[in-house]
VOBA-496528 format. One record per residue: z negated, x, y of N, C-alpha, C in turn. Coordinates in nm, 2 decimals, decimal comma, always signed. Each point is the difference from the previous one (the first is absolute). Example, Ala and Ser with C-alpha at 12.3 -4.5 7.8 and 13.67 -1.06 7.14 Angstrom:
# VOBA-496528
npz;npx;npy;capz;capx;capy;cpz;cpx;cpy
-0,78;+1,32;-0,57;+0,00;-0,09;+0,12;+0,00;+0,09;+0,12
+0,07;-0,04;+0,11;+0,00;+0,09;+0,11;-0,08;-0,08;+0,11
//
This chain:
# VOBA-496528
npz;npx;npy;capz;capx;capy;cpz;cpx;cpy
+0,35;+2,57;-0,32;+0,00;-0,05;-0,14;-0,05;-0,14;+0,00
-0,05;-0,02;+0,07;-0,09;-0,13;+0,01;+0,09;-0,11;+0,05
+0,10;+0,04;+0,10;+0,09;-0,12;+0,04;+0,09;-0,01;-0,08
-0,01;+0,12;-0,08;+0,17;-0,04;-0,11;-0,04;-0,02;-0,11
-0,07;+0,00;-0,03;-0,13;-0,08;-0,13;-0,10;-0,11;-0,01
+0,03;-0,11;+0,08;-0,13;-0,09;+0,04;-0,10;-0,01;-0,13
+0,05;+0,00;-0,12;-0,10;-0,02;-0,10;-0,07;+0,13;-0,05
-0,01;+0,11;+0,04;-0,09;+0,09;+0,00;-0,14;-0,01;-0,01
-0,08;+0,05;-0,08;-0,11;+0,00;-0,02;-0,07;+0,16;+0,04
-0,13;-0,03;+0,05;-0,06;+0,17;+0,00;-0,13;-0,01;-0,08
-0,06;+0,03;-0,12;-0,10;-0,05;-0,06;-0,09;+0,17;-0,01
-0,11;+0,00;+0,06;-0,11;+0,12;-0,04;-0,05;+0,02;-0,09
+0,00;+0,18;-0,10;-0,09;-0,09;-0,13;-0,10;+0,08;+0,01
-0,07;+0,06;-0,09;-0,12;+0,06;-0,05;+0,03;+0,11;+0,07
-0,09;+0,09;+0,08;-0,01;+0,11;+0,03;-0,04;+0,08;-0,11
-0,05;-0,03;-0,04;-0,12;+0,09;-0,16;-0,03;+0,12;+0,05
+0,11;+0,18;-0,03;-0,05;+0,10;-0,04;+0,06;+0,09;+0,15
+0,14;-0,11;+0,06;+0,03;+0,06;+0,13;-0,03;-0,07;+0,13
+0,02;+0,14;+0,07;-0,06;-0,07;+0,17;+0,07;-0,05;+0,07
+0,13;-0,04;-0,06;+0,07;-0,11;+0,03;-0,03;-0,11;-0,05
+0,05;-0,13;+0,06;+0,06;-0,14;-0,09;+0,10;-0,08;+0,00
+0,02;+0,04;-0,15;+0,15;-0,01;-0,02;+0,07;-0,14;+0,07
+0,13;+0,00;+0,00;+0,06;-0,10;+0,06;+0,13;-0,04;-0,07
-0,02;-0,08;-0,07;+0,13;-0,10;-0,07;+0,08;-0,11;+0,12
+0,16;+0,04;-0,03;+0,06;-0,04;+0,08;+0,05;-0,07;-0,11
+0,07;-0,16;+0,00;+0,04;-0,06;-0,10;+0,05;-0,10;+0,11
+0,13;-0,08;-0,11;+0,08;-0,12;+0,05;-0,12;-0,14;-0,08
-0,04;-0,08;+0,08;-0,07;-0,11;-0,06;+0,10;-0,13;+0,04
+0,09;-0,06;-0,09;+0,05;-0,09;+0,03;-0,05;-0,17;-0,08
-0,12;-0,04;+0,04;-0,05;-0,11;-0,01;+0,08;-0,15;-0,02
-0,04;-0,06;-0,11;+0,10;-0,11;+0,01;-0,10;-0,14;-0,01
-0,03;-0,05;+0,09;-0,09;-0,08;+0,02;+0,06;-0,15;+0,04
+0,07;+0,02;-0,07;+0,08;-0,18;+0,01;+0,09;-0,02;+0,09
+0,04;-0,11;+0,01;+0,10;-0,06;+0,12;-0,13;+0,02;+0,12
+0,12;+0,04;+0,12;-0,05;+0,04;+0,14;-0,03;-0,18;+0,07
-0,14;+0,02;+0,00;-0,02;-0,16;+0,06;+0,13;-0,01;+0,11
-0,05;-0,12;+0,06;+0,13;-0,11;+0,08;-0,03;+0,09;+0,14
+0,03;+0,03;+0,10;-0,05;-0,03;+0,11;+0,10;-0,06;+0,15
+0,01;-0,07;+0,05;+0,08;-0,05;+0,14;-0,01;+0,08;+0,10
+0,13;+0,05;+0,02;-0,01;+0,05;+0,12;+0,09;-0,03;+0,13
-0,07;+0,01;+0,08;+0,08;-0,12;+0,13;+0,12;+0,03;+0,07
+0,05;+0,15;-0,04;+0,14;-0,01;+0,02;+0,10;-0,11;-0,03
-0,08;-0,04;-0,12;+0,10;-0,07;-0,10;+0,05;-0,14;+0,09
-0,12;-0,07;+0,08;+0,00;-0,12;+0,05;+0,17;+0,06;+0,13
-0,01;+0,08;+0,07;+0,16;+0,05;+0,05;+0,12;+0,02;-0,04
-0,04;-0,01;-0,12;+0,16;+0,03;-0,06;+0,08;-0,13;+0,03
+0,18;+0,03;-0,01;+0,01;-0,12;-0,03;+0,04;-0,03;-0,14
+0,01;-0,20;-0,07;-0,02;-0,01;-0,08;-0,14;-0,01;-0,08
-0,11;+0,05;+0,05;-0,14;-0,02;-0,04;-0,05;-0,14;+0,02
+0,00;-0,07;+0,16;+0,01;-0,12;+0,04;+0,07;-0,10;-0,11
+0,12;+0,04;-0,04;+0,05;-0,11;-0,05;-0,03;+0,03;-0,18
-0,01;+0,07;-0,01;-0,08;+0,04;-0,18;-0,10;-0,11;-0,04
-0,10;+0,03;+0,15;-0,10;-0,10;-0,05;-0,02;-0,11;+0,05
+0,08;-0,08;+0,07;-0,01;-0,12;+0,02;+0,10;-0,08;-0,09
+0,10;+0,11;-0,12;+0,06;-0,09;-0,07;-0,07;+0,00;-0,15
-0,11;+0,12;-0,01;-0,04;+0,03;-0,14;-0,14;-0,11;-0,04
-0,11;+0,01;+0,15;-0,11;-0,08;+0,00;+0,08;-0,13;-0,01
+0,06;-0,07;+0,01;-0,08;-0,15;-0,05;+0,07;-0,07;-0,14
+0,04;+0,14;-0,08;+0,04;+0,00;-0,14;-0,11;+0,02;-0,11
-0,10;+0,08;+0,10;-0,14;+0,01;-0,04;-0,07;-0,08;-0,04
-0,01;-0,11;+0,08;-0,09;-0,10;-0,01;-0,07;-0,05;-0,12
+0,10;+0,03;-0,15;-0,03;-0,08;-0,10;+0,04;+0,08;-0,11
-0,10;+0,03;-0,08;+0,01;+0,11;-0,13;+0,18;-0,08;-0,09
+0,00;+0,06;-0,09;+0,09;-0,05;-0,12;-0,07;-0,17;-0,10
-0,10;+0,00;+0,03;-0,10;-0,13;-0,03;+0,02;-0,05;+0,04
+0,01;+0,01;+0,13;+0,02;-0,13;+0,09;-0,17;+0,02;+0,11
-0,04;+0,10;-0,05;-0,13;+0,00;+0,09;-0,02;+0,05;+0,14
-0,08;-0,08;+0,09;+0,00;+0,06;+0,12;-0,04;+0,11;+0,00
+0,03;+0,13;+0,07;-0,04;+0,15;+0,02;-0,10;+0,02;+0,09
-0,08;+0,03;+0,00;-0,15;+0,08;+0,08;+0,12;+0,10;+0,11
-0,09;+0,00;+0,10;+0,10;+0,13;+0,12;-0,01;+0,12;-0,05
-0,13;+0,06;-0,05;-0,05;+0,13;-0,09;+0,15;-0,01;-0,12
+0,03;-0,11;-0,07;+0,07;+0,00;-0,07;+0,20;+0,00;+0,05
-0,01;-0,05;+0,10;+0,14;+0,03;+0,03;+0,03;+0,13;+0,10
-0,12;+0,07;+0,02;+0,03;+0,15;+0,05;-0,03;+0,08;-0,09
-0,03;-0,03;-0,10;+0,04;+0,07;-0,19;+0,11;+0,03;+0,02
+0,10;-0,16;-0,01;+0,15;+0,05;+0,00;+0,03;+0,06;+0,06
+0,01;-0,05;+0,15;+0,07;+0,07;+0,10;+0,00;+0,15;+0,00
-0,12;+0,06;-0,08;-0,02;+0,14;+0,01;+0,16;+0,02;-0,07
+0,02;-0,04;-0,11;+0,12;+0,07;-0,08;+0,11;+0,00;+0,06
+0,05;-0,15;+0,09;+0,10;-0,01;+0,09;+0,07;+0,10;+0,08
-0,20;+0,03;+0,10;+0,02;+0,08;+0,15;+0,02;+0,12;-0,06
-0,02;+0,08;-0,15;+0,01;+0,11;-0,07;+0,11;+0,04;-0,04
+0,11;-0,15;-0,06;+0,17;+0,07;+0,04;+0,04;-0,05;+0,06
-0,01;-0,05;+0,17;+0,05;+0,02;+0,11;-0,02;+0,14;+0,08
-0,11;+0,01;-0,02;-0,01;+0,15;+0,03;+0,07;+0,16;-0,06
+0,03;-0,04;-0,17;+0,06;+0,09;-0,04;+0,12;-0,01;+0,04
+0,09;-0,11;+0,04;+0,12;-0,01;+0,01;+0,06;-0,02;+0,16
-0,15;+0,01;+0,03;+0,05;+0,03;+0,16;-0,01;+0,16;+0,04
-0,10;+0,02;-0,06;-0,02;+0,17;+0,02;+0,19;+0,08;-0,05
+0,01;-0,05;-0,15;+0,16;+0,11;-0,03;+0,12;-0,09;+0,10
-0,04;-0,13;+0,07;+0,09;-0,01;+0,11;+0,00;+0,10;+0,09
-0,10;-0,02;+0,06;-0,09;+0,10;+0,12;+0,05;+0,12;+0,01
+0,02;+0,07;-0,13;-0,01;+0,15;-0,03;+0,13;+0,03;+0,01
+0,09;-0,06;-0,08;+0,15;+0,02;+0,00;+0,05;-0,02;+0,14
-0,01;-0,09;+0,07;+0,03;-0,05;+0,14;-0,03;+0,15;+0,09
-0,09;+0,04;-0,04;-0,09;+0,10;+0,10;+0,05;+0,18;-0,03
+0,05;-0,03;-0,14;+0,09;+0,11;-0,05;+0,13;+0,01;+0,06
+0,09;-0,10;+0,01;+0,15;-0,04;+0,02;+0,00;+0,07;+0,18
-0,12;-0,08;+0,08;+0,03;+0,02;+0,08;-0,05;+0,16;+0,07
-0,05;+0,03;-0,11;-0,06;+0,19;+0,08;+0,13;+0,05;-0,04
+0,04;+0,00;-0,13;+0,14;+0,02;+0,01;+0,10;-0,01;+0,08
+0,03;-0,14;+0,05;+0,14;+0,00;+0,11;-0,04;+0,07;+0,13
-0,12;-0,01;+0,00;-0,15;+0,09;+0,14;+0,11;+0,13;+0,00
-0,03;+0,09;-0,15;+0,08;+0,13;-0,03;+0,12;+0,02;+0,05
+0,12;-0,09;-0,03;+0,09;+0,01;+0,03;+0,06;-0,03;+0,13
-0,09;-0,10;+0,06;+0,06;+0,01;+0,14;-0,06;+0,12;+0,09
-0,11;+0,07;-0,04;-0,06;+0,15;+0,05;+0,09;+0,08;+0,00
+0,07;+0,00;-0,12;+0,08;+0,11;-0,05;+0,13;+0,01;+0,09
+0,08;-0,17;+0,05;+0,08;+0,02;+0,09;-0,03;+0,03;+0,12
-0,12;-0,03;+0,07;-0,07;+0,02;+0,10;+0,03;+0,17;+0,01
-0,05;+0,08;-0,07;-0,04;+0,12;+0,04;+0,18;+0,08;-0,05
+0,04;-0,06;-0,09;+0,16;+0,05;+0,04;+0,07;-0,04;+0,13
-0,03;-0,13;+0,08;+0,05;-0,05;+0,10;+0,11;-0,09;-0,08
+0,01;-0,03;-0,04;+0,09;-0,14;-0,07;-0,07;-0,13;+0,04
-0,09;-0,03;+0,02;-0,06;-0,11;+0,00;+0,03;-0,10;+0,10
+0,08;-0,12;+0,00;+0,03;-0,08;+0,06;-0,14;-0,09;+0,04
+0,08;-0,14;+0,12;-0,13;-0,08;+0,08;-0,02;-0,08;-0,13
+0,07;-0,02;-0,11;-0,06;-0,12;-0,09;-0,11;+0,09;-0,11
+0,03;+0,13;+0,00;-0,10;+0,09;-0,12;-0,15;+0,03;+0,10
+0,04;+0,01;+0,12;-0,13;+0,01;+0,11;-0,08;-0,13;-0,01
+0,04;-0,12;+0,01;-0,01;-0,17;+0,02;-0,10;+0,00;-0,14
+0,05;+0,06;-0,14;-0,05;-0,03;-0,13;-0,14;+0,10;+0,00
+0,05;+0,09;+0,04;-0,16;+0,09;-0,02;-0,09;-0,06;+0,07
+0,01;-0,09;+0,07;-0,08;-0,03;+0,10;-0,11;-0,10;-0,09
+0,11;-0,06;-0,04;-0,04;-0,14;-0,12;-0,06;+0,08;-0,09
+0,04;+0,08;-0,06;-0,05;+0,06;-0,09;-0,13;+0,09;+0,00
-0,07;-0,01;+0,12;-0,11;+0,10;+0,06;-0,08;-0,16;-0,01
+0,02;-0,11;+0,07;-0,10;-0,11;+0,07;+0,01;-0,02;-0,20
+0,08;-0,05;-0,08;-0,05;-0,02;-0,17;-0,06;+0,05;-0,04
+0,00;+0,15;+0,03;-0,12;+0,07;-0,07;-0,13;+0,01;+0,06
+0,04;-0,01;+0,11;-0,16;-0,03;+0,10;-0,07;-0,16;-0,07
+0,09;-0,06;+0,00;-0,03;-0,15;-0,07;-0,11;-0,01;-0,13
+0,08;+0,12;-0,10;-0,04;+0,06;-0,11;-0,15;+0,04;+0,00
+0,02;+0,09;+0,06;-0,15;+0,10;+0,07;-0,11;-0,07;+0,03
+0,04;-0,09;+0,09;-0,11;-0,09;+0,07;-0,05;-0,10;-0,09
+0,06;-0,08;-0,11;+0,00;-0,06;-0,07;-0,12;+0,04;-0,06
+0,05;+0,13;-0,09;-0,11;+0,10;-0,11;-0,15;+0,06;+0,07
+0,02;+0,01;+0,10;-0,12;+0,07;+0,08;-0,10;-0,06;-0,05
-0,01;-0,16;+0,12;-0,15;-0,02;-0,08;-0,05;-0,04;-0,10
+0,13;-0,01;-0,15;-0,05;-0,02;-0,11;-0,11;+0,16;-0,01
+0,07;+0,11;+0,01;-0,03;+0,11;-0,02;-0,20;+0,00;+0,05
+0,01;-0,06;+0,16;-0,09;-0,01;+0,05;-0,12;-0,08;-0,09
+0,02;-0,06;-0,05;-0,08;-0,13;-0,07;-0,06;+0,09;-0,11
+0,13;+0,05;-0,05;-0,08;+0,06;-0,15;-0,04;+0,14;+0,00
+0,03;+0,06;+0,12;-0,11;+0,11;+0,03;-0,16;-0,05;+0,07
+0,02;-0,14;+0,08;-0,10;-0,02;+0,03;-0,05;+0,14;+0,12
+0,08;+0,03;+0,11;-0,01;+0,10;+0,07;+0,01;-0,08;+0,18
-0,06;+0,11;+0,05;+0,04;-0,04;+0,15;+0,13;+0,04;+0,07
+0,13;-0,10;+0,02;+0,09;+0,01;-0,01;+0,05;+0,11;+0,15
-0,07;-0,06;+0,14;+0,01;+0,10;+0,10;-0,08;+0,12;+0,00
-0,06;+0,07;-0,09;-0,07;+0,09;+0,01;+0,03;+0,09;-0,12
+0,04;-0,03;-0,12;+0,09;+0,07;-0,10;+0,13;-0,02;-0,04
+0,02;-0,11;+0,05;+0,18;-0,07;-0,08;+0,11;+0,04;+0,09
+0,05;+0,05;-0,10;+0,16;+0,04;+0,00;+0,01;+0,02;-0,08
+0,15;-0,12;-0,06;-0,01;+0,00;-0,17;+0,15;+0,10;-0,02
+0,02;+0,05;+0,11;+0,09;+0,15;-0,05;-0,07;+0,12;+0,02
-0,15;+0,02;-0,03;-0,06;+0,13;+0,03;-0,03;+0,07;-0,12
+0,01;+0,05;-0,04;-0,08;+0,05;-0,12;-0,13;-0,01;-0,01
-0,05;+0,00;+0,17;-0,20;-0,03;-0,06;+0,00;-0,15;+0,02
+0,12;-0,10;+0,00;-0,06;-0,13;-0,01;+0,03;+0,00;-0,17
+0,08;+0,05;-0,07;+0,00;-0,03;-0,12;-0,09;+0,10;-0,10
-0,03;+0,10;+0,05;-0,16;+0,08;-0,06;-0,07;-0,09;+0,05
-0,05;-0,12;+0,11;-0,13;-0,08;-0,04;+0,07;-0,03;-0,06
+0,05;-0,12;-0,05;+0,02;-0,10;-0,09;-0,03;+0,06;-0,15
+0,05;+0,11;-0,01;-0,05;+0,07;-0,14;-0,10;+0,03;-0,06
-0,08;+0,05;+0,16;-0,14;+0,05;-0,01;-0,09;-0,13;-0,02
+0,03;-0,09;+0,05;-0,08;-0,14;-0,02;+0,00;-0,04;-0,10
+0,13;+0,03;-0,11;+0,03;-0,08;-0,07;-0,09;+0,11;-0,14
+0,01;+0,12;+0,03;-0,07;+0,08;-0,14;-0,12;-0,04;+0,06
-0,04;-0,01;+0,16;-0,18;+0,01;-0,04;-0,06;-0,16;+0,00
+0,09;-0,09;-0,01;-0,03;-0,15;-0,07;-0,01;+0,00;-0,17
+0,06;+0,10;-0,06;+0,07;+0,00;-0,10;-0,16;+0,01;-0,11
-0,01;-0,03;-0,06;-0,14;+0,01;-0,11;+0,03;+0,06;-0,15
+0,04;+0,14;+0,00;+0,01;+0,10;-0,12;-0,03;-0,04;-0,12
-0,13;-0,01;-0,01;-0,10;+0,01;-0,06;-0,19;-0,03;+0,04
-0,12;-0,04;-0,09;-0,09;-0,01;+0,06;-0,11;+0,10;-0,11
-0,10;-0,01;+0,03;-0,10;+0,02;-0,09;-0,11;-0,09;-0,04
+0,03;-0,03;-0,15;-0,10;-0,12;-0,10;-0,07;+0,06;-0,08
-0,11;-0,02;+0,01;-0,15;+0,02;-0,09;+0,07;+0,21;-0,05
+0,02;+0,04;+0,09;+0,00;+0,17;+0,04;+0,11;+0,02;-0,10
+0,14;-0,12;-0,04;+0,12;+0,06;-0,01;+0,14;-0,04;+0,08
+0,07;+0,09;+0,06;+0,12;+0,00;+0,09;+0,08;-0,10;-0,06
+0,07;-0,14;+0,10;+0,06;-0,06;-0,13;+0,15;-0,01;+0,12
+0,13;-0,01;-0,07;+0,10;-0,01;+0,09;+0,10;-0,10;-0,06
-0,02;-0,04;-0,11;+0,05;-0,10;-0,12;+0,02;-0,09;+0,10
+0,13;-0,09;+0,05;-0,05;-0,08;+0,08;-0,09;-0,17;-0,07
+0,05;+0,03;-0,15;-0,10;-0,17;-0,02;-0,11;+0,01;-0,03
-0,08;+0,15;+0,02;-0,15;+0,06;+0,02;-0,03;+0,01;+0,09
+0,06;+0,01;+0,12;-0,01;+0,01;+0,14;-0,05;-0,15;+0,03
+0,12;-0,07;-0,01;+0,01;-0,17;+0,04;-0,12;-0,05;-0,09
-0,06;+0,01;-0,12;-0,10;-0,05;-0,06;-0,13;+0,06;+0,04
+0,01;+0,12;+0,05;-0,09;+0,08;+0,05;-0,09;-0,10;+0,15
+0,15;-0,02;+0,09;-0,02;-0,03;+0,14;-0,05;-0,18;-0,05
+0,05;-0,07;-0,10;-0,02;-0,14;+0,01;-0,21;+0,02;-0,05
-0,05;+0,05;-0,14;-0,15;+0,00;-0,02;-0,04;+0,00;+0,17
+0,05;+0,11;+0,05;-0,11;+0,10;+0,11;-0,02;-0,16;+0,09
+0,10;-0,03;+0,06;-0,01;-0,16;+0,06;-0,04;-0,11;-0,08
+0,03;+0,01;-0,06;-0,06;-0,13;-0,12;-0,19;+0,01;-0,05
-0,01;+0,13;+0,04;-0,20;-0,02;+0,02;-0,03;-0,01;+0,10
+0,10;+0,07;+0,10;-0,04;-0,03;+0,16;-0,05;-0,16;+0,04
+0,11;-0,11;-0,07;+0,05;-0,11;+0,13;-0,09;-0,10;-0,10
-0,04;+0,03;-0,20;-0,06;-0,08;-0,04;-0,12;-0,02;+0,03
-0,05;-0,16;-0,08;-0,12;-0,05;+0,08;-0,11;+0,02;-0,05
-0,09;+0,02;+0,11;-0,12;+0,04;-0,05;-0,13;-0,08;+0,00
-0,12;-0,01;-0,04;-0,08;-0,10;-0,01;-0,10;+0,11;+0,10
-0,03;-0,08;+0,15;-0,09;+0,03;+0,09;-0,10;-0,05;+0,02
-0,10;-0,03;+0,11;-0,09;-0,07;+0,06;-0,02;+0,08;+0,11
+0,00;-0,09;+0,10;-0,02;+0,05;+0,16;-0,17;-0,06;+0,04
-0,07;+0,02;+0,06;-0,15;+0,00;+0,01;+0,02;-0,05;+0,15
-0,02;-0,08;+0,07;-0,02;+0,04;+0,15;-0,15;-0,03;+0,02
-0,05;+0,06;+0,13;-0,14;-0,03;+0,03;-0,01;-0,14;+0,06
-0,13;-0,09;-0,02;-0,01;-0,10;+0,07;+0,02;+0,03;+0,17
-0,06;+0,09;+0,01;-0,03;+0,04;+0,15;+0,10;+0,01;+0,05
+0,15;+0,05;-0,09;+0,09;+0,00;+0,11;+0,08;-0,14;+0,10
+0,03;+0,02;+0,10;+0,04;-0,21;+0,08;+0,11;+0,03;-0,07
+0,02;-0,11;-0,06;+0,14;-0,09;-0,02;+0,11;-0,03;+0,10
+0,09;+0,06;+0,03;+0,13;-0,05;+0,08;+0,08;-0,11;-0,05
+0,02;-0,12;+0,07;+0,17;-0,05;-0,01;+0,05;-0,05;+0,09
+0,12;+0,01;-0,03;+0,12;-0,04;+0,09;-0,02;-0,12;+0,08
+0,02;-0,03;+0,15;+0,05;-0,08;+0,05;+0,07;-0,13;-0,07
+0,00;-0,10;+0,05;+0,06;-0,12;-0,07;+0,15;-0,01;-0,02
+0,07;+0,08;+0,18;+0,14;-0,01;-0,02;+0,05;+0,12;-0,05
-0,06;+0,09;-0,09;+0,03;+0,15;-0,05;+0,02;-0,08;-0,18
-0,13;-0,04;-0,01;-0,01;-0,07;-0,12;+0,15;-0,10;-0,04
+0,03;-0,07;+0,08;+0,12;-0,12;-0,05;+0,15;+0,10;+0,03
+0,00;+0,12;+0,09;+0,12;+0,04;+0,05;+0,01;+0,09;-0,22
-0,12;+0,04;-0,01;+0,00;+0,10;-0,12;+0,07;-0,09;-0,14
-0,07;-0,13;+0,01;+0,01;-0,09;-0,13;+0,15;-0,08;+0,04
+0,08;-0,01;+0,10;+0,07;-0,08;+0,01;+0,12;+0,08;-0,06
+0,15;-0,07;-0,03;+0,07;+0,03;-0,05;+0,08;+0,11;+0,09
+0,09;+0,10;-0,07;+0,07;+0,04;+0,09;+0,15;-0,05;+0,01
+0,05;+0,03;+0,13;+0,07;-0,05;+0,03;+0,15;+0,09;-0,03
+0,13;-0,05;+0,02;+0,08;+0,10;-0,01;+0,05;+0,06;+0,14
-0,07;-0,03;+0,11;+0,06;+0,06;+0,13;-0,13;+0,13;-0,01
-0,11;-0,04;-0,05;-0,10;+0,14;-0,04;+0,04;+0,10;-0,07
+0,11;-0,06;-0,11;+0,01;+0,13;-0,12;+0,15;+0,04;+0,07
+0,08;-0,07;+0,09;+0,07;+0,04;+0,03;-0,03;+0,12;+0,15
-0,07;-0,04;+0,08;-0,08;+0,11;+0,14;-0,03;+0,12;-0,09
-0,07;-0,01;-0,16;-0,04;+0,14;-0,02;+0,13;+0,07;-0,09
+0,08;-0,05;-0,07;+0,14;+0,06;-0,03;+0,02;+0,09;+0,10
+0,05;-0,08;+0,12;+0,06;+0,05;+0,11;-0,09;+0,11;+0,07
-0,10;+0,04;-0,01;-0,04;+0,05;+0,05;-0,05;+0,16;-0,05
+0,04;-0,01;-0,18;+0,03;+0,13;-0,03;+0,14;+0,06;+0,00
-0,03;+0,09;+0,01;+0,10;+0,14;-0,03;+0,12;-0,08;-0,06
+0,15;+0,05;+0,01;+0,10;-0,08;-0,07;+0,04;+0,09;-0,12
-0,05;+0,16;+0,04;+0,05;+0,08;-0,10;-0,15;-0,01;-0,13
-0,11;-0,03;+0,03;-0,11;-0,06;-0,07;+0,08;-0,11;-0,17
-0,07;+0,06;-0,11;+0,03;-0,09;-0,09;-0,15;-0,10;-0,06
+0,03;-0,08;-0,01;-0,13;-0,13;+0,00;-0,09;+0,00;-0,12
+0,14;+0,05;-0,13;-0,08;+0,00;-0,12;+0,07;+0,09;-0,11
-0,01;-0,03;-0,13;+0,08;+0,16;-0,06;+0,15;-0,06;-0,04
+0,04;-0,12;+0,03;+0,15;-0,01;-0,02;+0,08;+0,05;+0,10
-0,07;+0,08;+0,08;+0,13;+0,11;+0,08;+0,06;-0,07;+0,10
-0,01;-0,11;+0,05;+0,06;-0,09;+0,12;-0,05;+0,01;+0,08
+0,04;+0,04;+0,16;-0,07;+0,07;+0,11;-0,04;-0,11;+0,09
-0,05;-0,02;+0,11;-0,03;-0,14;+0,09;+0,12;+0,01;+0,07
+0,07;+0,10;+0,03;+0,21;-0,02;+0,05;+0,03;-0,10;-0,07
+0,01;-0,04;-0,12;+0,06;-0,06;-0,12;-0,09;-0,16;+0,02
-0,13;+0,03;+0,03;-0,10;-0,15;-0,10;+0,07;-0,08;+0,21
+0,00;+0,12;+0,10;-0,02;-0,07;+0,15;+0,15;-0,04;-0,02
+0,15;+0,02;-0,04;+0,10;-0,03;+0,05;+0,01;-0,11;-0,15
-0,04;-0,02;-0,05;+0,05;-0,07;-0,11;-0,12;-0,10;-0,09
//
């Protein structure tokens, strides 16, 4: 029931007068806004991706004002761009991947009658390495957004590779919480709920720190001191790019270090 229902809810209520507790089964289908951006590095393989964005960026460069764009601000755009290239590459993708399990069918069909000549053998063949094409393509998007270990659970034709991905995805999933001892699942009580809780956390507070005289004073060396104060460089901020994760995203605009390292 759970895989043919992803939005299933199981909610416990009051036991009160029996020695059971009850169990409400319910569809919760949450509408919590547009699904943020996120990049994923299949995309940089495709073809046609390469050439998307080396003709779309440097149309960027300059608002309708005539004003220079911030980089934060021209991967604004680009989000909407890479959003229908992707829609219109995926119903490519899909149709292509349809057509050809199809002709797959029909040259099986002569196969197992014995009709099948050397050019219907020649095409299945093509038709097996396309869909493999296909497959391999989608894998490690699949991989990225389950966030799984790919040689130790992946196989994106298993059924338990696609029960994780489900299972991750309901036990990421945030129902509902509890605020000042009432259940809220509203999502703009939820989202106002979750902004206060952080918004007392991270605001500022008025302290005083005491140290003892007694304790010695440390500081830094001379060349620790000038390496700290001096500027940085771009071959520095470039060594540490490169040195995270590519499937890693940097900040909440969804662009991965695949994306910030090839471009």
């Amino acid at each position: 029931v759970l895989e043919a229902i992803p939005d299933i809810c199981i909610t416990t209520l009051d036991r009160l007068w029996s020695d059971h507790t009850p169990i409400l089964l319910h569809v919760s289908k949450s509408d919590f806004g547009p699904t943020p951006f996120k990049f994923y590095n299949p995309w940089l393989l495709h073809d046609g991706f390469d050439d998307c964005i080396k003709v779309v960026w440097p149309s960027l460069e300059f608002n309708n004002d005539g004003r220079r764009l911030a980089s934060h601000e021209k991967l604004r755009s680009l989000k909407h761009i890479i959003k229908h290239w992707h829609a219109n590459m995926s119903s490519h993708d899909r149709s292509l991947k349809q057509t050809a399990m199809l002709d797959l069918k029909l040259i099986d069909k002569k196969i197992n009658k014995g009709s099948a000549s050397q050019i219907d053998l020649d095409n299945r063949i093509k038709l097996m390495q396309d869909l493999d094409k296909f497959d391999n393509f989608e894998a490690p998007g699949l991989v990225q957004k389950a966030h799984i270990k790919w040689d130790i659970e992946g196989n994106e034709n298993s059924k338990f590779f696609h029960g994780t991905i489900d299972q991750k995805r309901r036990t990421q999933a945030i129902n509902g919480i509890m605020h000042d001892g009432e259940w809220i699942t509203e999502p703009s009580r939820l989202k106002e709920g979750f902004l206060n809780f952080f918004k007392v956390k991270f605001q500022a507070h008025d302290s005083q720190v005491t140290f003892s005289p007694l304790l010695a004073s440390t500081t830094l060396p001379g060349h620790d001191r000038i390496s700290l104060e001096s500027p940085v460089s771009i071959d520095e901020i470039k060594d540490i790019v490169w040195g995270c994760g590519s499937s890693k995203a940097p900040g909440p605009d969804g662009f991965s270090f695949a994306f910030i390292k090839k471009y």
